[in-house]
PAVO-401511 format. One record per residue (C-alpha): x, y, z; residue number from 0. Coordinates in steps of 0.1 Angstrom, whole numbers, plus 2048, in hexadecimal, padded with zeros to 3 digits. Example, Ala and Ser with C-alpha at 12.3 -4.5 7.8 and 13.67 -1.06 7.14 Angstrom:
BEGIN
    X    Y    Z  vodo
  87B  7D3  84E     0
  889  7F5  847     1
# end
This chain:
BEGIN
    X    Y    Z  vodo
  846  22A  D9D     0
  846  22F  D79     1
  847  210  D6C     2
  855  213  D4C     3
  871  227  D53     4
  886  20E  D66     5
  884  1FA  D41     6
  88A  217  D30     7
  8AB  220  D43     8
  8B1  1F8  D45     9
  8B4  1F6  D20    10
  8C3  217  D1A    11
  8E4  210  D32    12
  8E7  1ED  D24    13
  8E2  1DD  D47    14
  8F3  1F8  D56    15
  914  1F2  D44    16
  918  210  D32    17
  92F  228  D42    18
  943  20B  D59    19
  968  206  D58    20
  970  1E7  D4A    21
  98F  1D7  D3B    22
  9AE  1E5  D4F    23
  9D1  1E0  D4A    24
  9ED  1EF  D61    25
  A0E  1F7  D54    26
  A28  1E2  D65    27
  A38  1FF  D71    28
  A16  205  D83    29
  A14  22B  D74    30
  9F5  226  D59    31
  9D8  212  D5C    32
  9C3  20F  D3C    33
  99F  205  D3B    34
  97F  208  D23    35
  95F  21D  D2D    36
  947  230  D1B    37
  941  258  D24    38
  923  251  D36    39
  909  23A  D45    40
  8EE  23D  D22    41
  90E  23D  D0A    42
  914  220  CF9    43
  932  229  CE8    44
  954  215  CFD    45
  979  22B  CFE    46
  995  226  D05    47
  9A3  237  D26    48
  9BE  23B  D3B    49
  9C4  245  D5D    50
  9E8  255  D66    51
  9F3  26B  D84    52
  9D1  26B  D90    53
  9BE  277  D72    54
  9AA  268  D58    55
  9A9  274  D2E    56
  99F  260  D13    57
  9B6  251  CF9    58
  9A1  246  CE1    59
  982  243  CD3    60
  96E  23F  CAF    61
  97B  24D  C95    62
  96A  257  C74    63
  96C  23F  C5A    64
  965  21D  C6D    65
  956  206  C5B    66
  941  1E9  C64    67
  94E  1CB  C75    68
  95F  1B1  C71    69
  948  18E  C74    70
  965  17F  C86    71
  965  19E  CA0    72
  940  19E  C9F    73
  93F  178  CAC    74
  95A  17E  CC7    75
  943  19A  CD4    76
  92A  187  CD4    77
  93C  169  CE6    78
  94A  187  D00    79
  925  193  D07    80
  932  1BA  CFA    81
  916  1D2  CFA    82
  929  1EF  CF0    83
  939  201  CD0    84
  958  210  CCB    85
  979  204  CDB    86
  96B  1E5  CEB    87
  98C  1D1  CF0    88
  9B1  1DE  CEB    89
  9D1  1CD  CF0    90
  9F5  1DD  CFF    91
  A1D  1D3  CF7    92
  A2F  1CB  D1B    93
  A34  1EE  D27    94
  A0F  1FA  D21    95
  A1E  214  D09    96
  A13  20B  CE7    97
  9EA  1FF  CE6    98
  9D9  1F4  CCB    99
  9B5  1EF  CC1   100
  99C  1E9  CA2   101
  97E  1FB  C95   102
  967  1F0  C7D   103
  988  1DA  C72   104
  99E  1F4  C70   105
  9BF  1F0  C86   106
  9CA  20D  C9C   107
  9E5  218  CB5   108
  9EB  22D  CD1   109
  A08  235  CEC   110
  A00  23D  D09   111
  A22  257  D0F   112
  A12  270  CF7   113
  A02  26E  CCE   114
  9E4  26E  CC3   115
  9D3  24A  CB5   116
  9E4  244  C91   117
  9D2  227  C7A   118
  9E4  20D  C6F   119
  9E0  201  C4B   120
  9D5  1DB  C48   121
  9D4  1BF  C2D   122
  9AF  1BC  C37   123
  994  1C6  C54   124
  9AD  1BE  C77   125
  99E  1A9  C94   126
  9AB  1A9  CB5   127
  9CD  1B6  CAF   128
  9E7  1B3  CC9   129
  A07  1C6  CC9   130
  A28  1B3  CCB   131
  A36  1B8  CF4   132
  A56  1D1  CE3   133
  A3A  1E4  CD6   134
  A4A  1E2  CB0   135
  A2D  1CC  CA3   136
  A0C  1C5  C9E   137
  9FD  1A3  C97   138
  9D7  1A2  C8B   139
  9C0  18A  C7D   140
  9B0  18E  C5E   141
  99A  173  C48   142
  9A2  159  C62   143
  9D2  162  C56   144
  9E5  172  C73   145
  9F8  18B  C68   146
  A12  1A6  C77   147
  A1A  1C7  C6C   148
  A2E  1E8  C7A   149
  A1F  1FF  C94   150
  A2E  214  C7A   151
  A15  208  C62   152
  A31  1F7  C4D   153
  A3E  1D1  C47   154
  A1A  1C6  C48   155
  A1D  19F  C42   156
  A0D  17A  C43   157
  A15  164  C5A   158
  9FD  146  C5A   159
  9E4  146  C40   160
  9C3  12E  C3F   161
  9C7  110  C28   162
  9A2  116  C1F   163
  981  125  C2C   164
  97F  10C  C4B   165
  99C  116  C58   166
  9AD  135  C6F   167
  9CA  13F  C7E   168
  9C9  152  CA2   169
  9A4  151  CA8   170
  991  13A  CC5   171
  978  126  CB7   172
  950  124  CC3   173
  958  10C  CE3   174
  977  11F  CEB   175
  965  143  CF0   176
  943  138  CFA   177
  94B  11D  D12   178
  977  11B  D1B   179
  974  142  D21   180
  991  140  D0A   181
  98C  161  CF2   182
  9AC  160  CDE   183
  9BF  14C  CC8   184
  9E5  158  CC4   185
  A00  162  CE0   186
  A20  177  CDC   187
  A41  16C  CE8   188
  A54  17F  CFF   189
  A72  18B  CE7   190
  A54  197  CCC   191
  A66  17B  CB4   192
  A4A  160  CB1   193
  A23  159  CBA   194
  A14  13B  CC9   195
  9F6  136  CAF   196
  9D7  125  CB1   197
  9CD  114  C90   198
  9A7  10A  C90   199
  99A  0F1  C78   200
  972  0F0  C73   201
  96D  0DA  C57   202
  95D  0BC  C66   203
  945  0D1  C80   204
  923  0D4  C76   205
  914  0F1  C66   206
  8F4  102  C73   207
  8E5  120  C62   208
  8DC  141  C70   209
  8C5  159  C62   210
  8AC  176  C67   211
  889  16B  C5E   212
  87E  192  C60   213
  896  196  C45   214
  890  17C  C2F   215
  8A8  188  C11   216
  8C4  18A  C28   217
  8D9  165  C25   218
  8DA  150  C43   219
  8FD  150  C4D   220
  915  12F  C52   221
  91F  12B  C75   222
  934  107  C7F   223
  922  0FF  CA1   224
  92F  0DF  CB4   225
  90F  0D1  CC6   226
  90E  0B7  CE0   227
  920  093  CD0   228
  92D  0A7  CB0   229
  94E  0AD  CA1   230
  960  0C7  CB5   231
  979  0E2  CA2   232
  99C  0D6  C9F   233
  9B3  0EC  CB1   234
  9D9  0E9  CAA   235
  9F3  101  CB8   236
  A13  111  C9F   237
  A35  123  CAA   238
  A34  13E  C8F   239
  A53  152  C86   240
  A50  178  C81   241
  A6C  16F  C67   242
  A55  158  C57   243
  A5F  134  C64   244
  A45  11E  C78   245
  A42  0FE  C8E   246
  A26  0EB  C93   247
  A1F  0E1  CB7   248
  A1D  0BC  CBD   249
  9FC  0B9  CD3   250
  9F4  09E  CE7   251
  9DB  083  CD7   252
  9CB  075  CF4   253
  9CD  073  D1A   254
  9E1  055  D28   255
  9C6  03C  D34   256
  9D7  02E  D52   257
  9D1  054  D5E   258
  9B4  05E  D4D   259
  98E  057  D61   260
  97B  039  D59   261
  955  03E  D54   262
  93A  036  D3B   263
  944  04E  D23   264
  96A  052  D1B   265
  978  069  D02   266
  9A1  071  D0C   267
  9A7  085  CEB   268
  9B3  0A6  CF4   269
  999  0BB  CDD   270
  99F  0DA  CF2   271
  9B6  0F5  CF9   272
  9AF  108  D19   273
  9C3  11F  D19   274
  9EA  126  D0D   275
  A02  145  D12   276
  A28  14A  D0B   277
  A3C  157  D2D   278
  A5F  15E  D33   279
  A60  13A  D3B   280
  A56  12A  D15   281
  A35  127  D05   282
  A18  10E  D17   283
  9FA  103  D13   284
  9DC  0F2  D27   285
  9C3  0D5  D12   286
  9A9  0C3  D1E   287
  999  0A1  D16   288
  978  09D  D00   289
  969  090  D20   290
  976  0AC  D31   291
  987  096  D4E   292
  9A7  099  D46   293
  9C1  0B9  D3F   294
  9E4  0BA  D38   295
  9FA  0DB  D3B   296
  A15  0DA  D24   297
  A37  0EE  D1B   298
  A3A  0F5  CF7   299
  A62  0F3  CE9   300
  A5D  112  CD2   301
  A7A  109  CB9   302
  A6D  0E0  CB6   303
  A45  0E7  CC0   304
  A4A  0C8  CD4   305
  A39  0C7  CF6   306
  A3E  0BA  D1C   307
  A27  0B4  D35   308
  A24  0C9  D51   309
  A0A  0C2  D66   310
  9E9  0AB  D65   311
  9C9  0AE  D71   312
  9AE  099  D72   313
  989  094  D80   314
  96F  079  D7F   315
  954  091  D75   316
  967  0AE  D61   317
  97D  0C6  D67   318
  975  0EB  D73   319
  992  106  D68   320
  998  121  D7E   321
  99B  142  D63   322
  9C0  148  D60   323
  9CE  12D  D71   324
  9E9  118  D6A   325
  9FC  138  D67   326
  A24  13F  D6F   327
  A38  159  D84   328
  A53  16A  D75   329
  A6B  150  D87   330
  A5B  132  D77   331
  A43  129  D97   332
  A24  116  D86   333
  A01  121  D97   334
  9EB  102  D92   335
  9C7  104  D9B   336
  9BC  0E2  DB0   337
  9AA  0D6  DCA   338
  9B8  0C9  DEA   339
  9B2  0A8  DF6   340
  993  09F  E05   341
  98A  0C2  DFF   342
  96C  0D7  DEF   343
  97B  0F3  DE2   344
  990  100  DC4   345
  9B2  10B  DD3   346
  9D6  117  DC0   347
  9F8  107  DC9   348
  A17  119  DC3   349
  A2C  0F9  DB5   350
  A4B  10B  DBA   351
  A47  118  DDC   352
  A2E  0FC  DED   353
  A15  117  DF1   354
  9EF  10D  DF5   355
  9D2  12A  DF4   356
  9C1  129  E18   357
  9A6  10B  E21   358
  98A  115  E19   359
  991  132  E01   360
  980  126  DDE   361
  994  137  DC0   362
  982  14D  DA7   363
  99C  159  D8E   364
  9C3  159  D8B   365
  9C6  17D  D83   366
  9EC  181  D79   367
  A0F  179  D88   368
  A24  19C  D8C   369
  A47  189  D95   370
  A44  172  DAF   371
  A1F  183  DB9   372
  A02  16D  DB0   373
  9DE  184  DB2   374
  9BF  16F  DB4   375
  99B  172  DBD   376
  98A  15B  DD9   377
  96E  156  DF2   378
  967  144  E0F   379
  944  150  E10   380
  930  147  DEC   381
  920  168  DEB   382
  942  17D  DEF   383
  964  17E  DD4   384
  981  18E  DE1   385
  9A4  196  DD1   386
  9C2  187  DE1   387
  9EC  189  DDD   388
  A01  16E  DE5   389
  A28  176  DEA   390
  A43  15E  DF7   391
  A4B  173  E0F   392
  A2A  180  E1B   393
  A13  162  E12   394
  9F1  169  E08   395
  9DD  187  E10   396
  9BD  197  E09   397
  9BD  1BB  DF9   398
  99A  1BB  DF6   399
  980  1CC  E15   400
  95C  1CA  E1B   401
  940  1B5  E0C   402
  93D  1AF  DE4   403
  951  1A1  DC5   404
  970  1B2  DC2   405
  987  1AC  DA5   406
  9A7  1BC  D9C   407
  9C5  1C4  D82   408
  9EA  1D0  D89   409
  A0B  1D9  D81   410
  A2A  1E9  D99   411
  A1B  1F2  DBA   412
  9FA  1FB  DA8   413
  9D9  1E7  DAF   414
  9BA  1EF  D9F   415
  99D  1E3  DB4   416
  980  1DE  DA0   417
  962  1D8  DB9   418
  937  1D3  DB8   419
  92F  1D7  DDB   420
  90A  1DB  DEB   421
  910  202  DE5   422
  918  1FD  DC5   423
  938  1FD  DAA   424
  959  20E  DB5   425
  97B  20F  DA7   426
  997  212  DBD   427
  9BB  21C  DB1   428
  9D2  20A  DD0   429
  9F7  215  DD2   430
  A0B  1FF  DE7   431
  9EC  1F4  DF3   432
  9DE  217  DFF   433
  9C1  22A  DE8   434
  9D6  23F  DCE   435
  9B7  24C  DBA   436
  990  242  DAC   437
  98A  239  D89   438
  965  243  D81   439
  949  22F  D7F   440
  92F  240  D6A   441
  913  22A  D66   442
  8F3  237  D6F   443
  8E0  22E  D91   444
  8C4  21F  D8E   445
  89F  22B  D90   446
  898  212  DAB   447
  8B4  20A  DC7   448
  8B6  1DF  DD2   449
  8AB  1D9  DEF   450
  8B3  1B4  DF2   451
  8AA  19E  E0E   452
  8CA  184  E10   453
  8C1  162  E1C   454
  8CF  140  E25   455
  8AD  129  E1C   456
  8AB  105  E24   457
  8C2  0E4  E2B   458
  8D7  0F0  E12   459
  8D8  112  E1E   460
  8D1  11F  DFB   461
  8E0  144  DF8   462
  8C1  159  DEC   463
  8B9  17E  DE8   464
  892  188  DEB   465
  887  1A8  DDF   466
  867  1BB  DEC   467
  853  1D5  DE2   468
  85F  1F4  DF6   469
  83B  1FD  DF9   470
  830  1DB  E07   471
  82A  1DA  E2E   472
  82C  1B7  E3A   473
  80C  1A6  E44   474
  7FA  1BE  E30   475
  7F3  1A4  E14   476
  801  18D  E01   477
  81B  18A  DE1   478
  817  178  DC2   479
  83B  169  DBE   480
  856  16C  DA5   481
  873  15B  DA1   482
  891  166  D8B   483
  8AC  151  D8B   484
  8CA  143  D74   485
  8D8  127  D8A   486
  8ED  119  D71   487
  914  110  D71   488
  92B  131  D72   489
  915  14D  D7C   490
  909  157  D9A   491
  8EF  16F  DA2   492
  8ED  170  DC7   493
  90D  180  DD0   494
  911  1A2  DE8   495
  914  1BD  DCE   496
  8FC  1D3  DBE   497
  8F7  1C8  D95   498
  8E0  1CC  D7D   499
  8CC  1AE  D83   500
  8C7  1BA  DA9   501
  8B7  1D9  D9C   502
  8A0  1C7  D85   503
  896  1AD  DA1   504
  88A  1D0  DB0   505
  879  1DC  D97   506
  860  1BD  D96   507
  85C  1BD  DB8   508
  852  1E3  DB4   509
  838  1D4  D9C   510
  829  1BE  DB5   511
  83E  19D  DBD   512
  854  191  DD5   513
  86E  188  DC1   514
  88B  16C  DCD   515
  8A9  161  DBA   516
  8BD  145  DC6   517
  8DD  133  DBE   518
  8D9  10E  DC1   519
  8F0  0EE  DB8   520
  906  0F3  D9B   521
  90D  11A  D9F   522
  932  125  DAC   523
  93F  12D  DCB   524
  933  111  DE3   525
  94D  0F7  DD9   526
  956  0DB  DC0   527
  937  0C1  DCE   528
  921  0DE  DCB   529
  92B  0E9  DAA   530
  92D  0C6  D9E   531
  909  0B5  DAB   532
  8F7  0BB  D8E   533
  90D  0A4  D79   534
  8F7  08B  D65   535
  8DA  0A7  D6B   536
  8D5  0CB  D67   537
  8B0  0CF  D6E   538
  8A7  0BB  D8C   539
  8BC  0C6  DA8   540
  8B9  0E6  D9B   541
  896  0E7  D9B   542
  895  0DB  DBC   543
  8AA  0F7  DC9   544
  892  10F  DC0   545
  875  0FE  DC9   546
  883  0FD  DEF   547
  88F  11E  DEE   548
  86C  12A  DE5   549
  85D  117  E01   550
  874  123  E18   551
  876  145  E0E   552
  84D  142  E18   553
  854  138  E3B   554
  86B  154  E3F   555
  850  170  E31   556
  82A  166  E35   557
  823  17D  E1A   558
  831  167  DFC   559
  814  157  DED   560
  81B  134  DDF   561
  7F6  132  DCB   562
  809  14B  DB4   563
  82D  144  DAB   564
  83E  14C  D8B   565
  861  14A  D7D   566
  874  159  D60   567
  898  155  D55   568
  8B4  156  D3A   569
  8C5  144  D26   570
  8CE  127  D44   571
  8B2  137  D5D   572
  899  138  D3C   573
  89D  10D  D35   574
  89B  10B  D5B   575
  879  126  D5A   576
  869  10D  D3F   577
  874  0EC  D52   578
  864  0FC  D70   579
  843  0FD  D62   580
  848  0DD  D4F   581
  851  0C9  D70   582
  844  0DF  D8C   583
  81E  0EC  D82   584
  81A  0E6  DAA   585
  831  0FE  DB2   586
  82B  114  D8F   587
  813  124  D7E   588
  825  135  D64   589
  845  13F  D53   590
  85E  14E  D39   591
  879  141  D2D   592
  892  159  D18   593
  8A5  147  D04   594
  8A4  123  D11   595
  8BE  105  D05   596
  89A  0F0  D03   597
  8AD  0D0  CF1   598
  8D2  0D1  D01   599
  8E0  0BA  CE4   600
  8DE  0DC  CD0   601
  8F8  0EB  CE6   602
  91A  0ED  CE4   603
  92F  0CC  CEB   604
  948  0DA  D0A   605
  92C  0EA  D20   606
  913  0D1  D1B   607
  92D  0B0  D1A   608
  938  0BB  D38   609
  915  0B8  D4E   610
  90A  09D  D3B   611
  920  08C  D25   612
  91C  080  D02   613
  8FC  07A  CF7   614
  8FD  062  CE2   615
  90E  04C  CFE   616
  8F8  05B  D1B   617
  8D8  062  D0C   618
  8C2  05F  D2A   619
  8D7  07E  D3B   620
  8CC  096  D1D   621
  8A7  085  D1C   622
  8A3  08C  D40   623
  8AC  0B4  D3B   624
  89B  0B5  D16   625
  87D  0D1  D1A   626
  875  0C6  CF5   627
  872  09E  D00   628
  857  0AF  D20   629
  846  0C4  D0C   630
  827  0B2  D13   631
  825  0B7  D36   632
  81E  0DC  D36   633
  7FF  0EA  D49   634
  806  10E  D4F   635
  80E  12E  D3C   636
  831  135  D2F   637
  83C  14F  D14   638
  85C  147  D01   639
  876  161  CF7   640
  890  159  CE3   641
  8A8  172  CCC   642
  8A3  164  CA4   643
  8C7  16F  CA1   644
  8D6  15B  CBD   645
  8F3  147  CB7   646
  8FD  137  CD7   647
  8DA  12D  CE2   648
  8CB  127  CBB   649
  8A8  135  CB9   650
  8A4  107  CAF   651
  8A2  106  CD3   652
  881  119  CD7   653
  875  111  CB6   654
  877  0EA  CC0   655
  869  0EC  CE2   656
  849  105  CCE   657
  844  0E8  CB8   658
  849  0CF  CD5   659
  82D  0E2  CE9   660
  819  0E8  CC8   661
  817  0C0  CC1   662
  80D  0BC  CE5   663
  7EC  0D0  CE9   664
  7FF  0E9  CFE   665
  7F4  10F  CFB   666
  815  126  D00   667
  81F  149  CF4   668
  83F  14E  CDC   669
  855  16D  CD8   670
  870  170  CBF   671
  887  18A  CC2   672
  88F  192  C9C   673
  8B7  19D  C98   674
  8BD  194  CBE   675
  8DB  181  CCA   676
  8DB  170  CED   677
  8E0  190  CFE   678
  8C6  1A7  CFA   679
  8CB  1CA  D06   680
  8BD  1DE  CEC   681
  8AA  1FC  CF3   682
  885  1F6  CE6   683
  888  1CE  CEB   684
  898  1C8  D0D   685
  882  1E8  D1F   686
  861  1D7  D08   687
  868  1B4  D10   688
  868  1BA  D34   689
  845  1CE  D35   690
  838  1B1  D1F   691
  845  195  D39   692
  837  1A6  D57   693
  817  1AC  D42   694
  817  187  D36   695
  81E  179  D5E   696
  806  194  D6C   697
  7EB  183  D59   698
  7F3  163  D5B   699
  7F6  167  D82   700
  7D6  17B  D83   701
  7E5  195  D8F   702
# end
């Protein structure tokens, strides 16, 4: 096959993302489901859609006139990996009638009864504007104030302004987007009267400085990044009035410590807020410990701010948060997330009604409570995510069929099904549980079909996918191996569906590897032990993994030869391509790492306090997964990619490690990626950088 095209049409699609349905939201009369897609698979410009009596038609789109945007929106795309333009996130009152959206900081709205989109006028460039849930308002964020105005465009107003330039109202800081998952930063109260408002505070974290060295008269920008054993933001919560009045939340100062873990390090201040909404029930919220070991869930008194413990969790390692759990039915009923005694797996409980998720069934996502119905996603096979209902009165059933990782929204009787099977990405429109309609997919198919090999490999039954050349006849010679992995906490690769990384595992095997990726100790989906082994250590089991995967992918195909191995990765799979090399030149012989977190006291304090703690009390942990402290021991060749405009992995990382490997004696190939963030997809770099990694591994391989 050609093999530049497969680049070509990789970089193009954006990973195959352009032209997939994304974002839905079902009315709660189950009638309209909204969702974002582009026009096509090789159009990178996102609508807004929706889908009603079986049809589809746009309701909005770019409009002329957009300007650029907003820093603030550009950093929570960036935190939300978006790849697209246009309407990329939107935001609907309680009926799914009135919708509202921003373009280059300008603040529209739609109904979705009839209208066309009508701009609203705002006191400055609008980030993630939310209507109020009577549809009357619309609060926005601008220069780090909230604000509300008319959908009528009139009334606009402040709310909560920033004392100074450190601080915003109703935005998530860095930890809260890049490692909570938590994306916003204000909630609307169910009578459209008040706002639960987060107030972040970076004064006393550090500042690092971002810049462009291909364009040196361009200023490096200012961006407040809480490393490893640094000041975290302060995040306080506010009940603030539509009329103008405000209380301030009294949050919790630190864990009790006849409850609260004992271990080397201790830190019980609660320096994180998980999550928080505002129900029919009252306003809550969910904060976590410094050390991460501790969380309390907490009702908020809207008219004194004062607060009341729910619930506690605790762990002697850290806590893991199931995505939308604790959450509330409309009766009150709290779903908690926990794990069941001398158990393995994450499991709900339905305090109210004694409720427990199956044995065995390990929770994925709280997905929303419609009355007293809880949907959920869960698996009792790693490689498999199903959606699931739990009733009262019919207990907990899967809507779900066939292999792959299904997810879901609804409203009334009206299920979405949102599925990435083997065959590929469907969207199912269930009415009382029966297919009502499709939404369409319109991504583009690939130029070369997966054609993975799913394995089970060694003692630890490692789940695995090898890909082959479709031309290769077995016994007729041997394969130079490649392995492309990311193995790190939250994401898993080897999973029953066909995605974008399955087609590019093809396409090298097309160009002459067998190529085998494999999810080992510290991924999801094989319980809380599993997930949880790599505390203390985020390289050396995982290492090991692969190694034995590799070895026992070889016994199970003769053809694999182990005199020529390779391994590239991202972001988590790039540091554990480079530690590979560094640790492993036995098993081998050469590597790239895209950008790799090579010194992990650089990254940001909750993911990386939560493996290994704090470093300035547990040094040895961040020594022992340092690439930069190593540096010495490489033998083989690597090639280091990093984007110069990356500001969750900071292009200090591969800069270091260069200089590391520099001072050392030890030859090595650089790439910077000028004007690249941590998610390259752009069309001449991510097609180029791929010909120039399999032209970098062919060599080095002597292939």
């Amino acid at each position: 096959m050609d093999a530049q095209g497969f680049p070509r049409q990789f970089a193009r699609t954006r990973r195959f993302s352009l032209g997939v349905p994304r974002r839905f939201t079902v009315s709660p009369d189950g009638q309209r489901v909204l969702f974002l897609r582009s026009d096509a698979g090789d159009d990178p410009v996102s609508r807004l859609w929706l889908y009603e009596d079986g049809s589809e038609r746009i309701l909005a789109g770019p409009s002329g006139g957009a300007g650029d945007v907003p820093e603030a929106e550009r950093i929570r795309r960036e935190r939300a990996r978006e790849t697209s333009r246009g309407v990329v996130a939107y935001a609907t009152d309680r009926e799914a009638r009135v919708v509202t959206y921003a373009l280059g900081g300008q603040l529209w709205t739609v109904r979705t009864d009839g209208g066309a989109p009508r701009r609203v006028t705002t006191a400055g460039p609008a980030v993630d504007p939310r209507p109020s849930p009577d549809g009357t308002l619309v609060a926005y964020v601008t220069g780090g104030a909230l604000r509300v105005v008319g959908t009528d465009g009139t009334g606009d107003r402040l709310l909560a302004a920033p004392e100074n330039g450190d601080v915003t109202y109703g935005l998530a800081d860095h930890v809260a987007a890049e490692s909570l998952g938590r994306t916003r930063g204000y909630w609307w109260s169910p009578d459209s009267a008040a706002l639960l408002v987060a107030r972040v505070d970076t004064s006393m974290v550090q500042r690092w400085y971002i810049g462009d060295p291909s364009l040196p008269g361009n200023a490096p920008r200012s961006v407040p990044y809480p490393a490893a054993g640094t000041a975290n933001a302060e995040t306080t919560m506010h009940i603030v009035r539509v009329d103008g009045g405000r209380v301030a939340v009294r949050m919790p100062a630190a864990a009790d410590a006849e409850f609260h873990p004992e271990g080397r390090w201790t830190d019980p201040a609660f320096e994180y807020l998980v999550t928080a909404w505002w129900d029919s029930t009252g306003p809550a919220m969910n904060v976590q410990t410094r050390d991460q070991r501790t969380a309390y869930l907490m009702d908020i008194d809207p008219a004194t701010g004062e607060t009341s413990l729910l619930h506690q969790r605790r762990d002697r390692r850290w806590l893991e948060f199931v995505p939308g759990a604790p959450a509330r039915t409309s009766a009150g009923c709290s779903v908690l997330a926990f794990v069941p005694p001398g158990g393995d797996v994450q499991g709900l409980r339905m305090a109210r009604h004694g409720a427990v998720t199956p044995p065995g069934l390990y929770v994925r996502e709280v997905l929303g409570t419609l009355g007293e119905r809880v949907l959920f996603t869960a698996g009792d096979e790693p490689t498999e995510v199903h959606v699931w209902s739990y009733e009262p009165d019919s207990g907990f059933v899967r809507l779900s069929e066939g292999p792959g990782v299904h997810t879901a929204a609804a409203g009334g009787d009206t299920v979405v099904l949102d599925s990435m099977t083997p065959e590929g990405h469907t969207v199912t429109v269930l009415r009382d549980g029966k297919p009502a309609g499709q939404i369409a997919v319109r991504a583009e198919e690939p130029l070369v079909t997966p054609r993975p090999v799913r394995l089970s490999l060694g003692e630890r039954e490692l789940r695995s996918l090898l890909f082959l050349p479709s031309w290769h006849e077995p016994g007729s010679g041997s394969l130079p191996v490649l392995l492309s992995p990311y193995a790190g906490p939250g994401v898993q690769l080897v999973v029953k569906a066909r995605a974008w990384w399955t087609a590019v595992g093809q396409w090298w095997a097309e160009q002459g590897f067998a190529v085998l990726m494999t999810d080992g100790r510290g991924t999801p989906g094989r319980g809380v032990a599993w997930e949880k082994s790599i505390h203390g250590d985020q390289l050396t089991p995982v290492l090991d993994d692969q190694v034995d995967a590799l070895h026992a992918a070889a016994g199970y195909r003769a053809d694999l030869d182990l005199g020529r191995v390779a391994i590239r990765g991202w972001s988590f799979g790039g540091y554990l391509a480079a530690g590979a090399v560094l640790h492993r030149p036995d098993v081998f012989h050469a590597a790239v790492a895209g950008a790799a977190p090579t010194d992990l006291r650089l990254y940001d304090t909750h993911w990386k306090e939560r493996y290994l703690g704090h470093p300035g009390v547990l040094p040895e942990n961040y020594a022992r997964c340092s690439l930069v402290e190593h540096a010495g021991k490489l033998t083989r060749p690597l090639m280091l990619v990093h984007g110069m405009a990356d500001d969750n992995v900071l292009p200090a990382h591969m800069l270091r490690f260069s200089a590391a490997l520099l001072e050392a004696g030890r030859p090595h190939s650089v790439l910077p990626l000028p004007g690249a963030g941590h998610l390259v997809t752009e069309e001449g770099v991510a097609d180029k950088l791929l010909l120039l990694e399999l032209d970098f591994l062919k060599k080095s391989l002597g292939c």
